[in-house]
Residue, then its C-alpha position, 0 to 999 in steps of 0.5 A: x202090786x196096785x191098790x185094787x188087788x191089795x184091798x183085795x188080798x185085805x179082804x179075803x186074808x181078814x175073812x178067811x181068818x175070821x172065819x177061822x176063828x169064829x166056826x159059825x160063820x161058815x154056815x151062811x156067806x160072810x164077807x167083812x165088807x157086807x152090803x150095810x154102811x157099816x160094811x163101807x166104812x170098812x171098804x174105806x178103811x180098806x183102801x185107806x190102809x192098802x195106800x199106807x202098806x204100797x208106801x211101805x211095801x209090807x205084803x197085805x196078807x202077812x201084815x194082816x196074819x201078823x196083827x192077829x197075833x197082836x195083844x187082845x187079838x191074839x186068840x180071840x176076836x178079829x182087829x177091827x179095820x180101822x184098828x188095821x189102818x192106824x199109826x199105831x197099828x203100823x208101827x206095832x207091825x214094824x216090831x212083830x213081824x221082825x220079831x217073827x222073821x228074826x229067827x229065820x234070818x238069822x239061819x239064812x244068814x247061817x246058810x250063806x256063811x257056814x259050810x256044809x253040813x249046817x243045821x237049820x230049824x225045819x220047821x220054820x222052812x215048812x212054816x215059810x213055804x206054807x206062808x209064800x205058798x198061801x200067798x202066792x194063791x190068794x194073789x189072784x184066787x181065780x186063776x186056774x191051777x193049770x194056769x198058775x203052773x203055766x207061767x209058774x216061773x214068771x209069777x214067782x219071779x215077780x212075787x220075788x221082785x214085789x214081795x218078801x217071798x223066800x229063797x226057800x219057796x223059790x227054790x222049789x219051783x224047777x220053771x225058774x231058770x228062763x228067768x233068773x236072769x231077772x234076779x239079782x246074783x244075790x238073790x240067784x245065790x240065795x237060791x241055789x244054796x237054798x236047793x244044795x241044803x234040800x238036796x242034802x236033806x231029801x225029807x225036808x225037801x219032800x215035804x216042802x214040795x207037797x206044800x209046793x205042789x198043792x192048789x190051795x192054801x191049807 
């Protein structure tokens, strides 16, 4: 991902979680860059930050999602951007977000090693398609939905080689196979076993795809 489109998904992830949190800001147009020069500072720190996420190859939305759950920005205001950009910042992500993923790892470990029949936490598989799905959307907000299921299995794959994306949202998509050969046997076993599991529980695999077969994030 260059440094354009991840300033980009900085700015529209810090806004629509802004707003989120603020409802008074949905009645004129808000936009955290702005037009004043305090607007540019933010810019700056924009940019200055998406060089720091490339370098660590962290996804910008999940990185921005991920600190608003941190300390004093937990249920109120949003972390300013020069607070984003900082070391401290980065190496608060560090330990948030694999506190965060831990869990689910752990099951999919649990998936790959014990046999069939084994029980996962459902809530934390709708929990990641809803996550991959928003991000998947908000990487490129103009193109059309028709587009987007076009070259859906192109997209995806791409996703996978660039991002943290999940087995359990790729698994939902049935455009992947003219590309599996682009992923790796690791990664195409992941995803199989990912669809044995939903085939195995039908519920979970219905709601998953809802949030799957949607446009937009919820």
């Amino acid at each position: 991902m260059n440094e354009r489109m991840t300033v980009e998904l900085l700015r529209v992830t810090y806004n629509s979680l802004a707003k989120k949190r603020d409802p008074s800001l949905n009645r004129g147009y808000y936009d955290v860059f702005g037009s004043s020069q305090r607007g540019n500072r933010v810019k700056k720190s924009f940019e200055n930050l998406a060089k720091k996420l490339i370098a660590r190859q962290i996804d910008p939305v999940k990185y921005v999602r991920t600190m608003c759950i941190y300390g004093q920005y937990q249920n109120s205001e949003m972390p300013w951007p020069s607070f984003l950009c900082s070391k401290k910042a980065l190496e608060r992500f560090d330990w948030l977000y694999s506190k965060e993923r831990r869990k689910y790892q752990n099951e999919v470990d649990m998936l790959r090693n014990l046999p069939v029949g084994i029980t996962t936490n459902r809530e934390t598989i709708l929990k990641q398609v809803q996550e991959d799905h928003n991000y998947y959307w908000f990487e490129n907000p103009k193109a059309s939905e028709q587009d987007k299921r076009a070259v859906e299995g192109v997209l995806l794959i791409r996703f996978a080689k660039e991002t943290s994306i999940s087995p359990w949202y790729l698994a939902l998509s049935d455009k992947l196979a003219e590309c599996f050969i682009l992923l790796s046997e690791r990664e195409q076993k992941r995803i199989k076993q990912c669809r044995a599991y939903y085939d195995r529980n039908p519920k979970l695999k219905a709601k998953a795809l809802r949030i799957f077969l949607s446009a937009k994030q919820a």
